[in-house]
C-alpha positions as CSV (number, residue, x, y, z in Angstrom):
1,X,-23.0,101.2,40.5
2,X,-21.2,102.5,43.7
3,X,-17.3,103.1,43.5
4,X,-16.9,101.5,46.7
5,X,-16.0,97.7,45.8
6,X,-14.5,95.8,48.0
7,X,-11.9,93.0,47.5
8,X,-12.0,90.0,49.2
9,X,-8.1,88.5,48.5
10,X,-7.8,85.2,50.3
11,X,-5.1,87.1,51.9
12,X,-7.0,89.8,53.3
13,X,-7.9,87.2,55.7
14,X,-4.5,86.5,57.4
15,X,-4.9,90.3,58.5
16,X,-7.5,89.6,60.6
17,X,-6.8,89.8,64.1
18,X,-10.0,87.1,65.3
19,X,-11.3,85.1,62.5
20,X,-14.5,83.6,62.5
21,X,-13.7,79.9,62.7
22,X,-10.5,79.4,60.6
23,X,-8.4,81.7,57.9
24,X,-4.9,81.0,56.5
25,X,-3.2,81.4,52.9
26,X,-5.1,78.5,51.2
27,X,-9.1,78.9,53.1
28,X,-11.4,80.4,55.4
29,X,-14.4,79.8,57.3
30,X,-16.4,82.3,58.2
31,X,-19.5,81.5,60.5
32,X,-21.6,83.7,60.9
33,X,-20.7,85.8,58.9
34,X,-22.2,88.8,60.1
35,X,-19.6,89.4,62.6
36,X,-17.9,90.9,59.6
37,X,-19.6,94.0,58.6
38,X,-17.2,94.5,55.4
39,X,-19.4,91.8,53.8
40,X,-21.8,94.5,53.1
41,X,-22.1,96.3,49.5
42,X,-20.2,95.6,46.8
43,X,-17.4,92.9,46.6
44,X,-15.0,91.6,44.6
45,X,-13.5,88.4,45.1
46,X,-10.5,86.6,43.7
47,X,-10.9,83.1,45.2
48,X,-13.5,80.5,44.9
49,X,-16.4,81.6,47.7
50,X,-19.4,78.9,49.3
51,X,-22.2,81.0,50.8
52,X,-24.6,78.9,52.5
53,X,-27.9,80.4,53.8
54,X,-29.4,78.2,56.6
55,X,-31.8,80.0,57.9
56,X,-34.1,83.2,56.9
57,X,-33.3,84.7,53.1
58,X,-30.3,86.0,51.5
59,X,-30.9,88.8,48.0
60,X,-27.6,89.3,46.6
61,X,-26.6,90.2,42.5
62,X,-24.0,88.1,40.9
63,X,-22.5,89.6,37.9
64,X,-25.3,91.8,37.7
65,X,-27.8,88.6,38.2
66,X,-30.2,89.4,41.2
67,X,-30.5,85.8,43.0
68,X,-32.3,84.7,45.9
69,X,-31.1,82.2,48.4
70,X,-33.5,80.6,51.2
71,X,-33.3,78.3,53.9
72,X,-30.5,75.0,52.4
73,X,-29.2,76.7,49.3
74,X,-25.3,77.3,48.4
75,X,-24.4,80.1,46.1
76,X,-21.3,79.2,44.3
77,X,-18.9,82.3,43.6
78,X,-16.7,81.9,40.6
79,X,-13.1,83.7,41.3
80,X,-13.0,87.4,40.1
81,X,-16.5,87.5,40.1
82,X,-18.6,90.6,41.2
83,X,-21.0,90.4,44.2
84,X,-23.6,93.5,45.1
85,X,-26.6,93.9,47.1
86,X,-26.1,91.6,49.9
87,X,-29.3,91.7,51.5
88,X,-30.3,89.4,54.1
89,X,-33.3,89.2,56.1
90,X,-33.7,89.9,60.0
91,X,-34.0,85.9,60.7
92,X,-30.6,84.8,58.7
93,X,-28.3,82.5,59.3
94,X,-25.2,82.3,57.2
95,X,-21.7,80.8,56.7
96,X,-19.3,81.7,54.6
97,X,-16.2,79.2,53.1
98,X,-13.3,80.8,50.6
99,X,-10.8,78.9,48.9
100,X,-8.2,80.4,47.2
101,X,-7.2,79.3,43.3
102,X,-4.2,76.9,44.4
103,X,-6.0,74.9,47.1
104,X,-9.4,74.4,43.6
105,X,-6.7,73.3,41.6
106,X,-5.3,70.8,43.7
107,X,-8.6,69.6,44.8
108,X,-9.5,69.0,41.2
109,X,-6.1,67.8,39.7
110,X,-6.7,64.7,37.3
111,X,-11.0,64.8,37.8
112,X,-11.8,65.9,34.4
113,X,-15.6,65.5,35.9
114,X,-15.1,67.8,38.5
115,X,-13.5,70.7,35.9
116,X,-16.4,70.4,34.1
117,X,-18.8,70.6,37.3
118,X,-17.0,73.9,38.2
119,X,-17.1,75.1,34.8
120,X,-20.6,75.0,35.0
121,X,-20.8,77.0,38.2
122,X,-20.6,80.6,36.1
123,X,-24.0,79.4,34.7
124,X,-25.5,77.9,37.2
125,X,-24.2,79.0,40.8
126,X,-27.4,78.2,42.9
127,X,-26.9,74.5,44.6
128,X,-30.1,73.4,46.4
129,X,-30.1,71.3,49.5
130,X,-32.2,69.4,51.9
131,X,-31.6,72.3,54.8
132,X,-31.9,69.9,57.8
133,X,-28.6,68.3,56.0
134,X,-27.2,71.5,55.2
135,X,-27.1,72.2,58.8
136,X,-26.1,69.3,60.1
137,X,-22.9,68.7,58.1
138,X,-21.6,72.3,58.3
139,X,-21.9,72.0,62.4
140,X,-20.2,68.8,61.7
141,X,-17.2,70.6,59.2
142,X,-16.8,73.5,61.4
143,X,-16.8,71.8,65.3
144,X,-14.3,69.5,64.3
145,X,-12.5,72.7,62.4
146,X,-13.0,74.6,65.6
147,X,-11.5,71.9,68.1
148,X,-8.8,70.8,65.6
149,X,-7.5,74.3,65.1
150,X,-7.8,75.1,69.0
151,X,-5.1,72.6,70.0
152,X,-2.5,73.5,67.2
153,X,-3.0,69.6,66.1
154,X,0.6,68.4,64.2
155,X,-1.2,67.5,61.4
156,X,-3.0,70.5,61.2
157,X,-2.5,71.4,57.5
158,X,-2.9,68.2,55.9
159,X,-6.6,67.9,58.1
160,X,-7.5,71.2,57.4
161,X,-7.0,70.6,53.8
162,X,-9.0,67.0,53.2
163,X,-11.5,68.8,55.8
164,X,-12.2,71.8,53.5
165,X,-12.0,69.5,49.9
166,X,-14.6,66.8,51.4
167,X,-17.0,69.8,51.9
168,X,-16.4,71.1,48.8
169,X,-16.9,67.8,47.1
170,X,-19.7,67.4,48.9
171,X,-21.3,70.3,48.0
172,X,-20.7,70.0,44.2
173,X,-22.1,66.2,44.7
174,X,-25.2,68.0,44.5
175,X,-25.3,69.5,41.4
176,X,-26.9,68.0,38.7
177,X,-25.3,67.5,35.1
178,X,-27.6,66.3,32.0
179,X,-25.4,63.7,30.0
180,X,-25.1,64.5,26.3
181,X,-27.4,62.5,23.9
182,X,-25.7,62.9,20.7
183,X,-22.2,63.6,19.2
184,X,-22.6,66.9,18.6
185,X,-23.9,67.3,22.3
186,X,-20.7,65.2,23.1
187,X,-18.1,67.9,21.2
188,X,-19.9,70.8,22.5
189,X,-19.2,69.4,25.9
190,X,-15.5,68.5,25.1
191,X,-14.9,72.0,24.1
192,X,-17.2,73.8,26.9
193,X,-14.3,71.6,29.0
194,X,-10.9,72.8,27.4
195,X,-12.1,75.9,27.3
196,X,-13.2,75.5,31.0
197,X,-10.1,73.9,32.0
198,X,-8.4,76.7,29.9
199,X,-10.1,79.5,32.3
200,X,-8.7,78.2,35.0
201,X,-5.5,77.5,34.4
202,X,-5.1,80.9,33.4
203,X,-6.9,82.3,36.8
204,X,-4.0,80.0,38.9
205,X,-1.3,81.3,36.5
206,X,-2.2,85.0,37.2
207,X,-2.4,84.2,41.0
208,X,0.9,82.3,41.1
209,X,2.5,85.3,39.2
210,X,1.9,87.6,42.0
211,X,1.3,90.5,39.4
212,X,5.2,90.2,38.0
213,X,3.8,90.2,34.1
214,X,1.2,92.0,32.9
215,X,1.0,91.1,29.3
216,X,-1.9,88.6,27.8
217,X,0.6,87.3,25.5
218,X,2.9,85.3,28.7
219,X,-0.1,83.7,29.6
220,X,-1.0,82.7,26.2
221,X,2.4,81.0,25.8
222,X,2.4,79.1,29.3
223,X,-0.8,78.2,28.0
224,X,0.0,77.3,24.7
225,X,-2.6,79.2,22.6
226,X,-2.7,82.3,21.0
227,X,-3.8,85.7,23.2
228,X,-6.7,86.4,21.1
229,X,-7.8,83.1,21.8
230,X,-7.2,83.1,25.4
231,X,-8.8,86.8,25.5
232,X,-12.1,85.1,23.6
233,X,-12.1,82.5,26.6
234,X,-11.4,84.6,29.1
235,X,-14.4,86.9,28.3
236,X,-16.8,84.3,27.7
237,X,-16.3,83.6,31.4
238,X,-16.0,87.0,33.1
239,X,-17.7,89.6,30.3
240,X,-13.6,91.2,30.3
241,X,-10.9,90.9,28.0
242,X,-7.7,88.8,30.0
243,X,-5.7,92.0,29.8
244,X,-8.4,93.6,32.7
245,X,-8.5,90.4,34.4
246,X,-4.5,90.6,34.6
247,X,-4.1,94.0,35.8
248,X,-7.1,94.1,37.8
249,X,-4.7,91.6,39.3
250,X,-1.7,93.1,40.0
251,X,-3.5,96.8,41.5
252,X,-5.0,94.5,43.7
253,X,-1.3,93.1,44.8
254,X,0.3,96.5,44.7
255,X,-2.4,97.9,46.7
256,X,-1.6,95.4,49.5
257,X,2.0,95.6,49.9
258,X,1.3,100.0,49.9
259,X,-1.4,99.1,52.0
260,X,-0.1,95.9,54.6
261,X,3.6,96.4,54.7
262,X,6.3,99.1,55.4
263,X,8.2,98.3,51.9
264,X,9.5,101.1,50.1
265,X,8.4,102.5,47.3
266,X,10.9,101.5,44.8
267,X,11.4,97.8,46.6
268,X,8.0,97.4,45.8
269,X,8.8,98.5,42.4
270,X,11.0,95.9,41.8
271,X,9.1,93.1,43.3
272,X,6.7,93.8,40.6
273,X,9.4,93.7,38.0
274,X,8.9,97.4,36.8
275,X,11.3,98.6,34.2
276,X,12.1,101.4,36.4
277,X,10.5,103.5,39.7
278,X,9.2,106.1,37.1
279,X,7.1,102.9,35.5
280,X,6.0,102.1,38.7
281,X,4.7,105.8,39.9
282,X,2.9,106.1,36.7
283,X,1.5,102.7,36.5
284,X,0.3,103.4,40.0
285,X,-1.3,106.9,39.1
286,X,-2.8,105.4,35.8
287,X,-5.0,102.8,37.6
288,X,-5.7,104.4,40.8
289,X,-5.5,108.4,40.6
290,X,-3.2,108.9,42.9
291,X,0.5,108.4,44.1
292,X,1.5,105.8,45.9
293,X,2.6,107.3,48.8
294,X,-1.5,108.9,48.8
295,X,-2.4,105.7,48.7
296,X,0.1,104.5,51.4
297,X,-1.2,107.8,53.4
298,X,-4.9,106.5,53.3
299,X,-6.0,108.9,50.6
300,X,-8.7,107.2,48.6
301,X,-8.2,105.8,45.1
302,X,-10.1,108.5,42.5
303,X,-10.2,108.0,39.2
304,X,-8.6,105.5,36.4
305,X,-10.1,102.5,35.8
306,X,-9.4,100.2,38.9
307,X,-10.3,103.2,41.2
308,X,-12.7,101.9,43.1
């Protein structure tokens, strides 16, 4: 497996000078997406992605699962989940939609269907789609994106937001869910749920954190569980313990305020609630193999675990 991952933060996307379509804190729209070559090789992405192939073939590994979308299919990409060979054919046609863990959980507050739906999406992320439909309502969601988004609308938030949640419900209207047929089917699906719901509470959590904690065991208790319990969860999910999740995390954060801003060092340090600036440096060097100020500098991460 290359070194060279990629992270797509739903942040990253403010940076960008011309989006494709439509990018703030909360979403994107990215169509086609080809105008971004960084969408090549291996990613990792820490919001809730839509990839729709409309046309031609896309081969592309999810969590080391080699899947194949054609012409009106929707791969469904968990958050922290890790996409690699992205191969599409000459002919294809793709969009891309991102939504980042506070905009999913607002979208699915009090739908206890809907968690369970998106629970179900580590499983089973292929949604299949009558393509002539596929097309037509994405050239319906992104004109009116375009056009609204053009004029600097006053209610631009609040239609961007019901714009991008009727797509997604849309989408996820689509899949289909086998009822249960006996109590025991019934309990498994109950705790399949809490433990679904669970998951991502905790994935909003770490993002609403920032990276200020880095312990399993404050999650646990705004969760109200114990850590080995949470950790169990957690890995049944991603294949990682919650601790790797966690600081995975917080490099991630730390990497963007050395990389995207002019903060100093020990600022920084303190924004992520470092006992001291020694902590910091070391924590720094531990998980990406070099300083800080290397990294600042443009010197590539070398070794330690989150490297890459």
């Amino acid at each position: 497996m290359s070194n060279n991952v990629k992270i797509f933060d739903i942040n990253y996307f403010s940076y960008l000078d011309k989006p494709a379509v439509y990018a703030s804190k909360g979403y994107f729209a990215l169509s086609p997406i080809d105008v971004f070559p960084d969408f090549q090789g291996q990613v990792r992405v820490n919001s809730l992605l839509m990839l729709f192939c409309l046309e031609g073939t896309i081969h592309v590994t999810l969590h080391e699962q080699p899947l194949e979308l054609s012409s009106g299919m929707c791969l469904m990409v968990p958050p922290n989940s890790l996409v690699s060979h992205v191969i599409a054919s000459k002919d294809c046609v793709s969009t891309l939609i991102g939504y980042s863990l506070e905009i999913v959980s607002k979208m699915l507050a009090g739908s206890q269907k809907a968690w369970e739906l998106f629970a179900q999406l580590t499983q089973k992320p292929l949604i299949y789609n009558d393509q002539r439909y596929l097309q037509d309502r994405l050239k319906t969601f992104l004109n009116i994106l375009r056009y609204r988004t053009r004029n600097n609308d006053q209610y631009l938030e609040e239609l961007s937001y019901h714009l991008f949640a009727a797509l997604f419900f849309d989408i996820i209207n689509d899949i289909h869910v086998p009822h249960a047929t006996h109590p025991t089917a019934d309990s498994t699906a109950k705790n399949r749920y809490r433990a679904g719901f669970i998951y991502k509470k905790f994935l909003l959590l770490v993002s609403e954190d920032d990276g200020e904690h880095r312990s399993v065991a404050y999650y646990a208790d705004k969760l109200y569980i114990s850590p080995k319990y949470l950790s169990k969860i957690v890995k049944s999910y991603t294949g990682k313990p919650a601790q790797r999740i966690i600081l995975e995390h917080v490099v991630e954060r730390i990497k963007v305020e050395l990389k995207y801003t002019e903060h100093p060092m020990k600022r920084i340090s303190e924004q992520f609630h470092f006992e001291n600036y020694p902590s910091f440096c070391k924590f720094v060097k531990t998980h990406l193999g070099v300083t800080a100020q290397e990294y600042r500098s443009g010197e590539k991460p070398k070794v330690g675990p989150f490297s890459r």
